[in-house]
C-alpha positions in Angstrom: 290.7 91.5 207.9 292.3 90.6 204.3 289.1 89.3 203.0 287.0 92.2 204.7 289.4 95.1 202.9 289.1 92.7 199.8 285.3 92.8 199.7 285.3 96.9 200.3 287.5 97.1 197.1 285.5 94.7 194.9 282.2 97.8 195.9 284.2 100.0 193.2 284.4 97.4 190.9 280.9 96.5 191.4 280.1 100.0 191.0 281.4 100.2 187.6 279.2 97.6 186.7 276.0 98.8 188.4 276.0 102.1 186.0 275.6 99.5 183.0 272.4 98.6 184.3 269.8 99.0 181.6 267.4 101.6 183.4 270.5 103.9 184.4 271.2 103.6 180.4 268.5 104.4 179.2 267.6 107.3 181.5 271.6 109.0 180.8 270.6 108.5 177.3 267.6 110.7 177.1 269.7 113.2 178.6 272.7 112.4 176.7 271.2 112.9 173.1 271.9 116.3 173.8 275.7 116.5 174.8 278.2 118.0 172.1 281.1 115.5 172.3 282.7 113.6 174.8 283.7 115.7 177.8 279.9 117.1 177.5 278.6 113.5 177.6 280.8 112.5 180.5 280.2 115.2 182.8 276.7 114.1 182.7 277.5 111.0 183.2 279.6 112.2 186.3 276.5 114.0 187.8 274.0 111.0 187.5 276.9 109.1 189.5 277.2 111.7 191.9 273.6 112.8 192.4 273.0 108.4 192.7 276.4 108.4 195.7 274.6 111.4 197.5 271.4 109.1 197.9 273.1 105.8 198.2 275.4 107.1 201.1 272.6 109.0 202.7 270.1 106.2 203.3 272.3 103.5 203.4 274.2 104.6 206.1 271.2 105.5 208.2 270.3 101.9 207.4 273.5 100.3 208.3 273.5 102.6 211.4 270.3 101.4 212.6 270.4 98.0 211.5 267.5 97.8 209.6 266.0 97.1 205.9 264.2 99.6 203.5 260.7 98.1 203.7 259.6 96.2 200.9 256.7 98.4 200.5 258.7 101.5 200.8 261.2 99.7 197.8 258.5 98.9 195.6 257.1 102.6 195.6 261.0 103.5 195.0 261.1 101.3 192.1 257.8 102.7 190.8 259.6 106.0 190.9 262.3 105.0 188.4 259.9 103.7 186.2 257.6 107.1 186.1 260.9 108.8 185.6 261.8 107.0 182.9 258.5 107.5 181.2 258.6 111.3 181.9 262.0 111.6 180.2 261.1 109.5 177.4 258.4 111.6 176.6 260.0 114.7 177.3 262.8 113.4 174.7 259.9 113.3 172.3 258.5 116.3 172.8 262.1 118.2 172.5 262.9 115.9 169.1 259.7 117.7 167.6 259.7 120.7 168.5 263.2 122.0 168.8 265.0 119.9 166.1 268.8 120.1 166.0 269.7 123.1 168.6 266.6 123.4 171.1 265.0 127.0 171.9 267.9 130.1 172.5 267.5 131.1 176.3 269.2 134.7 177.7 268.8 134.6 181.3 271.2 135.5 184.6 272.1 134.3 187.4 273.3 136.7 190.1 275.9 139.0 188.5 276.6 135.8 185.7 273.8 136.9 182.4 274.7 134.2 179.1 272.7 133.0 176.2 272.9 129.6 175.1 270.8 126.7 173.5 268.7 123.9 174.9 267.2 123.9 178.3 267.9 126.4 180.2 267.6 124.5 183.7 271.1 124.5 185.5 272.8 125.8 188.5 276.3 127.9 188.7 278.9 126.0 190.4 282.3 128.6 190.8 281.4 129.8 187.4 280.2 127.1 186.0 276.6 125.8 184.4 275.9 122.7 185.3 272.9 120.9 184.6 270.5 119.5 187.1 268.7 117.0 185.9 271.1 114.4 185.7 271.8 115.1 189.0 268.1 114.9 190.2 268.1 111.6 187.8 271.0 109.8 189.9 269.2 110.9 193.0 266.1 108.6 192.1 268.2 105.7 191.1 270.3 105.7 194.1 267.2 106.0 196.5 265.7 102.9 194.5 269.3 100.7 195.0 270.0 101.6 198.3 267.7 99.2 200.3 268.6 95.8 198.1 272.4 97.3 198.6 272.2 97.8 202.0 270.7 94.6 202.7 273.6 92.8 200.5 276.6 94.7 202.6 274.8 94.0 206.0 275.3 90.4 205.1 278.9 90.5 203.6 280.7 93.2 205.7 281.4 92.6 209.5 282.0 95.6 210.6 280.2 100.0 210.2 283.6 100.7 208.9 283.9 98.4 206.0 280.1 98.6 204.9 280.3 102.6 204.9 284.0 102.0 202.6 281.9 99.5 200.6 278.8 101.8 200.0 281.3 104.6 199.2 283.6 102.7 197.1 281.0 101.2 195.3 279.3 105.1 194.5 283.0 105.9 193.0 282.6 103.5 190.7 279.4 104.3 189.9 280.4 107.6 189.3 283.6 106.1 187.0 281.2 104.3 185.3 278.6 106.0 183.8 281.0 109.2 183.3 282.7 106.6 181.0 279.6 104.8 179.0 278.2 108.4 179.0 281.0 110.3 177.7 281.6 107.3 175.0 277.6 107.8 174.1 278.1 111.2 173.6 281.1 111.3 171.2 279.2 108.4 169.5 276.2 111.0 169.3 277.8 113.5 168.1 279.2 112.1 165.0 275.8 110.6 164.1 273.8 113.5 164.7 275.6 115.4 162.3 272.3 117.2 161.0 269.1 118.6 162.5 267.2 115.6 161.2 269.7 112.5 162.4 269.3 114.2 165.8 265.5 114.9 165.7 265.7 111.0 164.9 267.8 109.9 167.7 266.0 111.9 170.1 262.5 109.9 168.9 264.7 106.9 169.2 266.0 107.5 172.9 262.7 108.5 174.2 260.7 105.7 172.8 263.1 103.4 174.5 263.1 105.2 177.7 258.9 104.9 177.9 259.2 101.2 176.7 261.6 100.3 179.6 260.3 102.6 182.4 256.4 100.5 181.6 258.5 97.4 181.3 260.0 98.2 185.0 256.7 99.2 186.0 255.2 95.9 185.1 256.4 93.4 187.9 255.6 96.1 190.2 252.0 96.3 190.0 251.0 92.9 188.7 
């Protein structure tokens, strides 16, 4: 029982580490060039982890439920699917260094009864008032799809019981979550101080998405050789 509840608390823990991985990093980055400060960097952060809980939770627990594996096939493809992503927001990081510089294109637009202005991309949802972006969100989705069947597999084997494997899948999103909100909002304060003009940040966004294409062909390769 001890070492059971000990294993379920390690997940969070291990969490924490897992948003340190270097494609989660680079793919938060890409995004991340574009915060203004901390809190901005960490609340994306927070969305990648939440989006990547909502997907981890989702099919892992249909796994654990019906004691079964993600096929390998079906894990490759997944995989394949982090590395496309990764090239997509490299070059989309590109793109956005050239052409919009230091504040990105001015969008007026409304949602419902809520009509605001503001710069950069104007994809996001309203969430009790607030805009929050989606891509970060849509971003954590694809990793946690792509971790949960080598997760799954690793709890099945650890945990004894539905209970504790759930707990551990869960515990182990929270840090997730913890994680990146930290390394993210860290990044973006970082960010912010060097991108103190429209060049330095036309620069860094070059510099993130050349990184994010590299890695996402890198993942790619093992994949398809």
């Amino acid at each position: 029982m001890i070492g059971s509840a000990g294993g379920v608390a390690l997940g969070f823990a291990i969490g924490l580490r897992h948003a340190l991985e270097p494609d989660h990093l680079t793919a938060v980055s890409t995004l991340v060039v574009d915060a203004r400060g901390a809190r901005r960097g960490a609340l994306l952060g927070a969305l990648w982890g939440v989006g990547h809980t909502l997907a981890l939770l989702a099919v892992g627990s249909v796994l654990l439920a019906t004691s079964s594996t993600l096929p390998d096939r079906a894990a490759d493809m997944l995989e394949l699917a982090v590395a496309a992503m990764l090239v997509v927001l490299g070059i989309r990081s590109l793109a956005r260094a050239v052409r919009d510089g230091e504040r990105g294109p001015v969008h007026g637009h409304r949602h419902g009864a809520t009509a605001h202005a503001h710069a950069g991309p104007a994809d996001h949802v309203h969430v009790r008032g607030r805009a929050l972006a989606w891509r970060p969100l849509v971003v954590g989705v694809v990793h946690g799809l792509a971790g949960s069947g080598a997760l799954t597999a690793l709890v099945f084997a650890e945990l004894p019981t539905l209970g504790a494997r759930v707990a551990y899948l869960a515990l182990f999103g929270i840090g997730s979550v913890a994680g990146m909100a930290l390394a993210s909002g860290v990044a973006g304060a970082s960010l912010h101080r060097l991108a103190a003009t429209g060049r330095r940040r036309r620069t860094l966004g070059i510099a993130t998405g050349a990184l994010s294409i590299l890695v996402g062909i890198a993942w790619a390769i093992p994949l398809v050789a």
